[in-house]
N, C-alpha and C positions, 0 to 999 in steps of 0.2 A: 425460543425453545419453550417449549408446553409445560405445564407445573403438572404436579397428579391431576386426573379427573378425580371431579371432587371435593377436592381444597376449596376451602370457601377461600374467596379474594379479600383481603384488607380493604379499608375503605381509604379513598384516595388515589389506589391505582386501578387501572381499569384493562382488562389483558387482551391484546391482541389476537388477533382473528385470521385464518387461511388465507383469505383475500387481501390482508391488508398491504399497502407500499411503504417506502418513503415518506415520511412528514417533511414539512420546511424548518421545523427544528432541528431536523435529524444533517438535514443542507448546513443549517447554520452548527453547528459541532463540527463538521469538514472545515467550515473556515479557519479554523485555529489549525488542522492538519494541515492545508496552503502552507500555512507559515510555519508549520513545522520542518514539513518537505525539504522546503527554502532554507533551512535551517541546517537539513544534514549536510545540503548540495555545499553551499557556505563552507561548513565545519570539514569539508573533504575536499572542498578546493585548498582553504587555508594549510592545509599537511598531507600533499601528495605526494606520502610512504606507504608503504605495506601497510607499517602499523598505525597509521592514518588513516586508511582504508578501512582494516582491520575493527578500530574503534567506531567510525563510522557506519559499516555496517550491524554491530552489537546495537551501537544506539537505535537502528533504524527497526531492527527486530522486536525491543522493545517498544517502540513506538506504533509501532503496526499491533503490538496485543494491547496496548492501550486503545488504540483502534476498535478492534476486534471486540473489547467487551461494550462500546458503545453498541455494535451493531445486533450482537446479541440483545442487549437491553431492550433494541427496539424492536427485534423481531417476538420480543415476551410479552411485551406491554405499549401501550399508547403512549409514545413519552411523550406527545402533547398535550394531555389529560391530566387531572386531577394535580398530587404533588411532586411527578416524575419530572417535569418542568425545571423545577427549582434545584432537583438535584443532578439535574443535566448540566444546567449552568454553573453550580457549584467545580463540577466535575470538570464543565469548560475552561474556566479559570483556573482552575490546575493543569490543566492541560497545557494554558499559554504559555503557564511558569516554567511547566516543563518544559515544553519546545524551546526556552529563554536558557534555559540552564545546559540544554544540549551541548554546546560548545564546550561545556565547561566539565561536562561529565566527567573524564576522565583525569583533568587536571584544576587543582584548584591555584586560581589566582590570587596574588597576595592584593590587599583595598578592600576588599569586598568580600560576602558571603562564599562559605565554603560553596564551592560547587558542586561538587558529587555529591554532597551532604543533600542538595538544595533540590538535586533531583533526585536521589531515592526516594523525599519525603513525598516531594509531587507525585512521583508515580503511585507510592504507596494510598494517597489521598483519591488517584485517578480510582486503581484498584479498588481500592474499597466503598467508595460511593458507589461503583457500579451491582458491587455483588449485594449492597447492602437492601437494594434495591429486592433482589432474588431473595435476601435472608427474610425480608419481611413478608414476602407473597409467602412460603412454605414454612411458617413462623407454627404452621397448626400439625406439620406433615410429622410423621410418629419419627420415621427412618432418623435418629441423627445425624448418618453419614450421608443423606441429601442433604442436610440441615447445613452441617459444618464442613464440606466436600470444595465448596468455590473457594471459603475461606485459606483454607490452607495454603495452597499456592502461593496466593497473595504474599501471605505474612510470609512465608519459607523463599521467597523471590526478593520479598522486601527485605529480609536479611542479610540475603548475602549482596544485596547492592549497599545496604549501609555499612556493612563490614568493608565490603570494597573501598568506601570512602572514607575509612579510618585509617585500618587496621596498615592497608600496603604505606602510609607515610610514614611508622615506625621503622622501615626497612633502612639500612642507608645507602644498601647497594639497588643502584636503579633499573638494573637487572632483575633482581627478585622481586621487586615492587614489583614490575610490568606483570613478570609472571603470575603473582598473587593476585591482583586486581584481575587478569584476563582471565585465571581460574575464577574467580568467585562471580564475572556476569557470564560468563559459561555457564554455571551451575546455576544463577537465577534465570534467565532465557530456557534451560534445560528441564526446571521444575516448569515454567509457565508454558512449554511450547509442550512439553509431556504429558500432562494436566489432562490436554487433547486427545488424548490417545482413549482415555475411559471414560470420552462422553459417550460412547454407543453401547458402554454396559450399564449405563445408569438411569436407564428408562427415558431419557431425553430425547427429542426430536427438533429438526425444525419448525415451526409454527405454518410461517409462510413463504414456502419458496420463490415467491414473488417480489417479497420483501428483501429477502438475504442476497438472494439475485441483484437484486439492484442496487443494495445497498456497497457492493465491491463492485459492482459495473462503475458504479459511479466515483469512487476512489483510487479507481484507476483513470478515469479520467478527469481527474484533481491530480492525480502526478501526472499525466501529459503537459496540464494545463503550465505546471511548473516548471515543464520542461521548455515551454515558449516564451516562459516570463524569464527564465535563465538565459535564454537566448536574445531576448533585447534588453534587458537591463544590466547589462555589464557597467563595472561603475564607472559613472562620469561619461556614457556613451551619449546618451539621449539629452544630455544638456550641456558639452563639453566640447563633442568631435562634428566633423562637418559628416553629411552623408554623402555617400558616393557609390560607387556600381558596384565595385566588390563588395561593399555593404550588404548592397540589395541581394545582389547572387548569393550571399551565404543566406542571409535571410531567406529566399527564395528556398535553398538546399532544405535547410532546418528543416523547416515549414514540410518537405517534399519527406523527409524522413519519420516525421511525426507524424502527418496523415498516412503513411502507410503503415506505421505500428497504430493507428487506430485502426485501419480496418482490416489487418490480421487478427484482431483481436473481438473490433464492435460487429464486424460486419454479418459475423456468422457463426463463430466459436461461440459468443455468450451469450445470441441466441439458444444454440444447442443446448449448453448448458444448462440455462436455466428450464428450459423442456426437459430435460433428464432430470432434474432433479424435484419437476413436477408429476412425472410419470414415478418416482421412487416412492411407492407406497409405507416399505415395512418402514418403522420407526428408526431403529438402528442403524438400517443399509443408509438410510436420508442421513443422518445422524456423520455416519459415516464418512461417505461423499459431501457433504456440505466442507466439513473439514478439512478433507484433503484437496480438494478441488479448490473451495474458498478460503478458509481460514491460512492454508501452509500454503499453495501455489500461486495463488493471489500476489503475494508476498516475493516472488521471484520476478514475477511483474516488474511491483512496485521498484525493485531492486534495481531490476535491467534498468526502468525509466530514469530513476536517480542517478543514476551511472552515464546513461546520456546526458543528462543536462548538465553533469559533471565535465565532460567533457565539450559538451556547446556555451558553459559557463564564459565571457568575458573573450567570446570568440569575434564580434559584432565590432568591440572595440577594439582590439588589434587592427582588424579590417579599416576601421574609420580613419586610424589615425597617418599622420601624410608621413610620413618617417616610415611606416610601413612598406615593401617592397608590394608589386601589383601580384596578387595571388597568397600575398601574407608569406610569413615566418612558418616552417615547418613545426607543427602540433608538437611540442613539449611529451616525453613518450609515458608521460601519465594519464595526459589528457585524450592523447592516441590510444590507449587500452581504455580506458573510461568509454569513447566515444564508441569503438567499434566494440570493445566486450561488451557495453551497458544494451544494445541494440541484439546480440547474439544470446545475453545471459535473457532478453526479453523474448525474446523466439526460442530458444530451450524454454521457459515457462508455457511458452504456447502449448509445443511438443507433449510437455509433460502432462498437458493440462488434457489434451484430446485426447492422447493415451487413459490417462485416469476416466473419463467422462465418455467419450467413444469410444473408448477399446481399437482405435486405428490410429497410426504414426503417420504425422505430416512427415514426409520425407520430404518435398518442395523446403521444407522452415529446417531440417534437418541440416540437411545439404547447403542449406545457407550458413549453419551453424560454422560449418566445416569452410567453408571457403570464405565466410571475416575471419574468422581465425588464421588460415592461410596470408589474408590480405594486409595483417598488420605489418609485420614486417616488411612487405612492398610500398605500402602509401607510408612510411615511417619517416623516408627522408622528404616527399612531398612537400610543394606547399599547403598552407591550412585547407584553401579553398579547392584544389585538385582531391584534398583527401577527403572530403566532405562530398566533392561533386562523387569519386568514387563509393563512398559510404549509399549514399541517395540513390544512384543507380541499383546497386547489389540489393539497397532493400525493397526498392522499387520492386525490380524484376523477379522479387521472391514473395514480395505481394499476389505479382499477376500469376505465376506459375501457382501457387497453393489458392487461389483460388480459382485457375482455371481444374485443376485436378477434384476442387470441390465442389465444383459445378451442380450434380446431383443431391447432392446434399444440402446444399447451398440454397437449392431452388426450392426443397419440398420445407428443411427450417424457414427460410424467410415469408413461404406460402402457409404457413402454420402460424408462425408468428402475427402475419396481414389477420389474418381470421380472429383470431383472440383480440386484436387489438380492436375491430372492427365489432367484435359481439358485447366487449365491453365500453365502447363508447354508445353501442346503439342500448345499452341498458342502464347506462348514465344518464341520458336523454330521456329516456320515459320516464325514469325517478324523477327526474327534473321536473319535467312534464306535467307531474301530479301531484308535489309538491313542495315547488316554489311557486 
């Protein structure tokens, strides 16, 4: 996002430009999300209740705005440049602490460091090196309320997570602890996710919708990639159990599930996307749509994807081991809604996402909505691998169908796309050309 025209720049940072992508810095800060991802899937396998879930997904909302002010950061400024470098890494290293203390957010264990204590501070640490970044580019800008506007959030989020981490262990009914603590990260998620809400009254825009674009393209597939690493590394599979066919067939299934939630999503959607959000000229309307498109829907994505691997979590090792009946043990009916909701809650993202961005309802992803929801209860008594082979089919076939219905659309974004991609390699080339 753009500072006033005007603002003379501080020395050290150096601001971003319409054109610009991606850095390999901005790749390596996603590492530490990997292992974040890994983290919630973990933290939601270990306590599959509601309020397991419940907590799980608070953490994950949090972790996705930790997210999120990286990518802003770098859609503002070069964070390869000058000293945005060092407070990236700063920032990374908070970041792992936090993803480390995940587990623990909600409950602190006795040995060792409080935990919810361990991650307000991280987050508070994430937060505020990012915005610190902003305080200093508009350090000259008159406005106060541009001046101290990111701040606030922060600090009023970072409150009531540190109160969460005190205050409900005074309780001694465990009842009202839960409810305290789930009131006060409501209330921080509530400030931070609202915050959003009056970036398009504050003269703010996106920089380069080429950047923002890709920078949640690419985070979405950093939770796919999660979701395959969850799928063969169950513990003690790969170096423990023998391999054998039903092995291979759920592997095959996974596999057959996960490329088709990639290309409901890479094949054609975030092309479009990003096309519209480069055709959105006025500041605010960009402003606008970045947000709800990327910053809040993004995020139901993310959500759906975690929720599958939730449920293809330690599914490989079942399979391997010889105790096992041929076709597996009927899915656990946590792992059963994890596997089919986390697949249906990512297809309503899709839904919601074309509606916001194209203004048209996939009804092909709709009607898939509708009939895994129908299916739970059917594949419930199943074995693993019939409910898996079922799952893989349904998303198969609602692959082929929303993409056959998008045919047209399909054919003029990815002809649109060929052309850009091809006018800026053939102008990479000549720059080359004349000097290197």
């Amino acid at each position: 996002m753009e500072s006033v025209r005007g603002t003379p720049w501080p020395r050290g940072v150096q601001p971003s430009a319409p054109g610009s992508r991606a850095t390999r810095l901005e790749l390596f800060y996603d590492l530490v999300f990997v292992f974040a991802f890994l983290n919630v899937t973990t933290a939601l396998a270990g306590n599959p209740t509601a309020r397991g879930l419940t907590q799980g997904l608070l953490v994950l909302a949090l972790l996705w705005w930790a997210w999120t002010g990286f990518a802003v950061l770098g859609n503002l400024v070069r964070t390869d440049q000058g000293v945005v470098p060092f407070v990236g890494f700063a920032a990374t290293a908070a970041a792992f602490v936090f993803a480390l203390a995940m587990p623990k957010a909600f409950r602190d264990l006795p040995g060792g460091l409080p935990g919810p204590l361990v991650f307000a501070v991280c987050y508070f640490v994430i937060r505020v090196s990012q915005v610190a970044v902003f305080g200093w580019m508009v350090r000259y800008e008159r406005s106060r309320f541009r001046r101290f506007l990111p701040v606030v959030p922060v600090l009023a989020a970072t409150g009531f997570l540190l109160v969460a981490a005190v205050l409900p262990q005074r309780f001694a009914d465990d009842r009202v602890e839960q409810v305290v603590r789930l009131a006060l990260w409501l209330a921080a998620i509530g400030v931070e996710y609202g915050s959003g809400l009056v970036l398009p009254g504050t003269g703010w825009t996106v920089l380069s919708a080429g950047h923002w674009a890709e920078r949640h393209v690419l985070i979405v597939l950093v939770a796919l990639g999660e979701t395959i690493i969850a799928l063969g590394i169950g513990p003690g599979f790969t170096t423990g159990l023998s391999l054998s066919w039903p092995v291979i067939i759920a592997a095959l299934l996974g596999i057959a599930v996960v490329a088709a939630l990639w290309w409901a999503y890479f094949d054609t959607l975030a092309l479009a996307c990003e096309q519209a959000l480069h055709r959105t000229r006025d500041p605010g309307t960009r402003a606008a749509l970045a947000r709800d498109a990327y910053t809040y829907l993004h995020l139901v994505l993310v959500a759906g994807i975690i929720l599958l691997a939730l449920g293809l979590k330690g599914l490989l090792e079942e399979g391997a081991d010889p105790s096992t009946p041929t076709g597996g043990l009927p899915l656990p009916g946590s792992d059963q809604l994890a596997l089919y909701g986390g697949v249906a809650l990512y297809l309503l993202g899709l839904v919601a996402l074309g509606r916001r961005v194209l203004g048209t309802v996939r009804w092909p992803s709709v009607a898939a909505v509708v009939l895994l929801a129908a299916l739970v209860p059917v594949a419930a008594p199943l074995p693993e691998l019939l409910a898996l082979s079922v799952l893989a089919v349904a998303t198969v076939a609602t692959v082929v169908g929303q993409t056959v219905v998008d045919a047209p659309l399909r054919r003029d974004v990815r002809e649109v796309a060929l052309r850009e991609q091809l006018a800026s390699e053939a102008e990479q080339t000549a720059w080359r050309r004349h000097h290197l």
